[in-house]
N, C-alpha and C positions, 0 to 999 in steps of 0.2 A: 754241307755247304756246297754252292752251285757258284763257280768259278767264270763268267764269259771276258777271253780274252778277245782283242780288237785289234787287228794290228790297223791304223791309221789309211783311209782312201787315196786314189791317188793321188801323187801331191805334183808341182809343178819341178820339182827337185827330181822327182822321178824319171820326166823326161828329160833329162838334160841341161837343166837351168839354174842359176840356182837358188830363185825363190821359193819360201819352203809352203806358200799358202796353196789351195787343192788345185786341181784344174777342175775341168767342166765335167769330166768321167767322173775325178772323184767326189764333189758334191754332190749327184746322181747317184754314187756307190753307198756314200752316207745316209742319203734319204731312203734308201732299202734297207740297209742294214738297222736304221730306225722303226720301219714297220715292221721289220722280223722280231725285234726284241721288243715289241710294245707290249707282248701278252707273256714276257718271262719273268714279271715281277721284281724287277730289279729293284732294292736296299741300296745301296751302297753304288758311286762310282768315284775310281781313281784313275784321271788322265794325267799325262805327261804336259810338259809346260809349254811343249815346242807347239808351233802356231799352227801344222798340219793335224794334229793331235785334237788339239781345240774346235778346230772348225769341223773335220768326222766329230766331233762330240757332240759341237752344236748340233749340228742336222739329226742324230741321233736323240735327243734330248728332248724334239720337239713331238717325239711319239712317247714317251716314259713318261708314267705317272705315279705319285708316288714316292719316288725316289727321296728318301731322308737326309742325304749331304750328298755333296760334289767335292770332291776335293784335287786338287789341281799341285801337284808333287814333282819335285828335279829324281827323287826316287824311282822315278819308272821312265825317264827321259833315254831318247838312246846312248849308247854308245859314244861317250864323248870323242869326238876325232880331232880337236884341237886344231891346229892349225889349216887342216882338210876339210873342217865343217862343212863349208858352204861347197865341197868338192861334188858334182857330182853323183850319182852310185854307179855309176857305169865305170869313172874313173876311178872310185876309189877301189871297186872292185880289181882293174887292170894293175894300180900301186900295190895293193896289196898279196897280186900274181907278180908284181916284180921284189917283193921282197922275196915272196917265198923261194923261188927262184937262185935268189941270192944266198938263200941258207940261213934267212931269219925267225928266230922262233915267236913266230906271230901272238903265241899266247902270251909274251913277256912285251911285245914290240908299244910302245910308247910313243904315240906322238906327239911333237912338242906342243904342252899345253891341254893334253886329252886324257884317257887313262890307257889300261891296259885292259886286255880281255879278260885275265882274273881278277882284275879289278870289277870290271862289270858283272862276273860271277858272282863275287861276293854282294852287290850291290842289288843283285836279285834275290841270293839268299837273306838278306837283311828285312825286304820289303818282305817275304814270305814267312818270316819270322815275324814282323808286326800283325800281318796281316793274322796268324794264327794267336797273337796275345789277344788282338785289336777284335775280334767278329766269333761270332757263334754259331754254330754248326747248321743253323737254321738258313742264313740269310744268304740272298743271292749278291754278289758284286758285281759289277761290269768292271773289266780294265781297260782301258783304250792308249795304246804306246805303240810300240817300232816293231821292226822287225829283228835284230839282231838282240835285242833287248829280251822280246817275248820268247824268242828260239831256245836262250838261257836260263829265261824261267821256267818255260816248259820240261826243260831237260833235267833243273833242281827238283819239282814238282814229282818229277817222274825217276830221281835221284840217277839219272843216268851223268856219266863222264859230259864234260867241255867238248872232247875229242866227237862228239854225236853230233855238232851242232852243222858239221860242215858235211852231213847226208842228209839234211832238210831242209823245206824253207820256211819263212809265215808269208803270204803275200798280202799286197793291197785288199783291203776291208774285207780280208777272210775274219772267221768266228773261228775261236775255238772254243769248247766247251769241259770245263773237268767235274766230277763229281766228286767229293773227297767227303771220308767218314769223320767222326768223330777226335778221330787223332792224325787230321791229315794226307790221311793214306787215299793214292787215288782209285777210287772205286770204278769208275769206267770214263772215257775219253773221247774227243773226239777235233780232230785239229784241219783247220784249212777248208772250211764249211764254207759252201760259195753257192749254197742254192738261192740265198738270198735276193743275190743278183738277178738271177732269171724269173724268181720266183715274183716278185714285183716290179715287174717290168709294164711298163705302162704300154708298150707295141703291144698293141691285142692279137695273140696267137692265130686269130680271123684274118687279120691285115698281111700276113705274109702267106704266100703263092704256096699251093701244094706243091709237094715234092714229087 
C-alpha cells in the first residue's frame, strides 16, 4: 500500500486572519501539488472537512484520474481547539508557550469545547485502524488534512511516542509519502517533499537573469 499524505496549502488563517479559505500562494501550491500526483495512481482519497482542506483538494483533483471515491471525514480534521479555532496559528502557538510556561501538561490540556492531544492520538490511531480493515495492500490513497493532525499520524505509523511530535513539522502543501507491507509495517518513507513547488512552476528557468 502507497500512503501520500497532504498537509493542506496555504490558507488565509496562516497569515494571520482568520478566514480558513487558501490565499493566492496556496491555490498556486495546490495546482502543483496536482500535477505531481497526476501520474501516482491514486484509488482512494480521504480529506478533512475544514474548507482549507477542500479547496487543496479541489485543485488537486482536477489532475487525478481515476480516483474510485472521495470521501470527506471529521476523522482526519485537525486538532479541535475549541474555543481558539478561528485563533490564529501564530497566536495559538504564543498561548500554548504560555501554558507551558506555566507548568501545564499540554498533552492532557483541554480547551473549552476542543479535545485533547491524546485525544487527537487516539483519533489517528482509529483512522489508521480503518484504514488497515478498509483497503488492500495494493491500492494507493491520498490524505489531504493538517498539520498537527498528520505529524501524529505519521508518528503512529511510524509507532514512535506523542513526545516526537514537537522535533518536527508537516508544512503547507508538503507530500509525504509512506510505503507499508502487507501487515502495515512501513517499509520506506519519505516526509516534507516540496519539489513539487519548484518543480512546476510556470516562471520558465530562461526568464530569470544568470547568476
Amino acid at each position: 500500500m502507497k500512503l501520500y499524505l497532504v498537509r493542506h496549502a496555504q490558507s488565509l488563517r496562516n497569515l494571520g486572519k482568520e478566514h480558513d479559505k487558501l490565499s493566492e500562494t496556496g491555490i498556486e501550491q495546490a495546482k502543483r501539488l496536482g500535477l505531481f500526483l497526476k501520474d501516482k495512481h491514486i484509488d482512494y482519497v480521504y480529506c478533512s472537512q475544514y474548507e482549507r482542506a477542500k479547496e487543496t483538494l479541489n485543485q488537486i483533483l482536477l489532475n487525478l484520474k481515476n480516483v474510485k471515491k472521495t470521501i470527506y471525514t471529521e476523522e482526519i480534521n485537525e486538532h479541535n481547539q475549541g474555543i481558539f479555532d478561528k485563533m490564529p496559528g501564530k497566536e495559538w502557538h504564543y498561548h500554548l508557550a504560555d501554558l507551558r510556561e506555566k507548568g501545564v501538561d499540554l498533552l492532557n490540556y483541554r480547551p473549552e469545547g476542543g479535545e485533547t492531544l491524546l485525544e487527537l492520538e487516539k483519533r489517528t490511531q482509529n483512522f489508521l485502524d480503518f484504514l488497515k480493515k478498509k483497503h488492500n495492500k495494493e491500492e494507493h490513497i491520498l490524505i489531504v488534512s493538517h498539520g498537527m493532525f498528520l505529524r501524529l499520524f505519521i508518528l503512529r505509523l511510524l509507532r514512535f511516542s506523542i513526545e516526537e511530535a514537537k522535533y518536527f513539522d508537516i508544512h503547507n502543501a508538503s507530500l509525504s509519502e509512506f510505503e507499508l507491507d502487507k501487515n502495515f509495517n512501513v517499509k520506506d518513507f519519505e516526509i516534507n517533499n516540496f519539489k513539487h513547488l519548484l518543480k512546476y512552476s510556470s516562471y520558465k528557468r530562461e526568464n530569470v537573469e544568470k547568476v
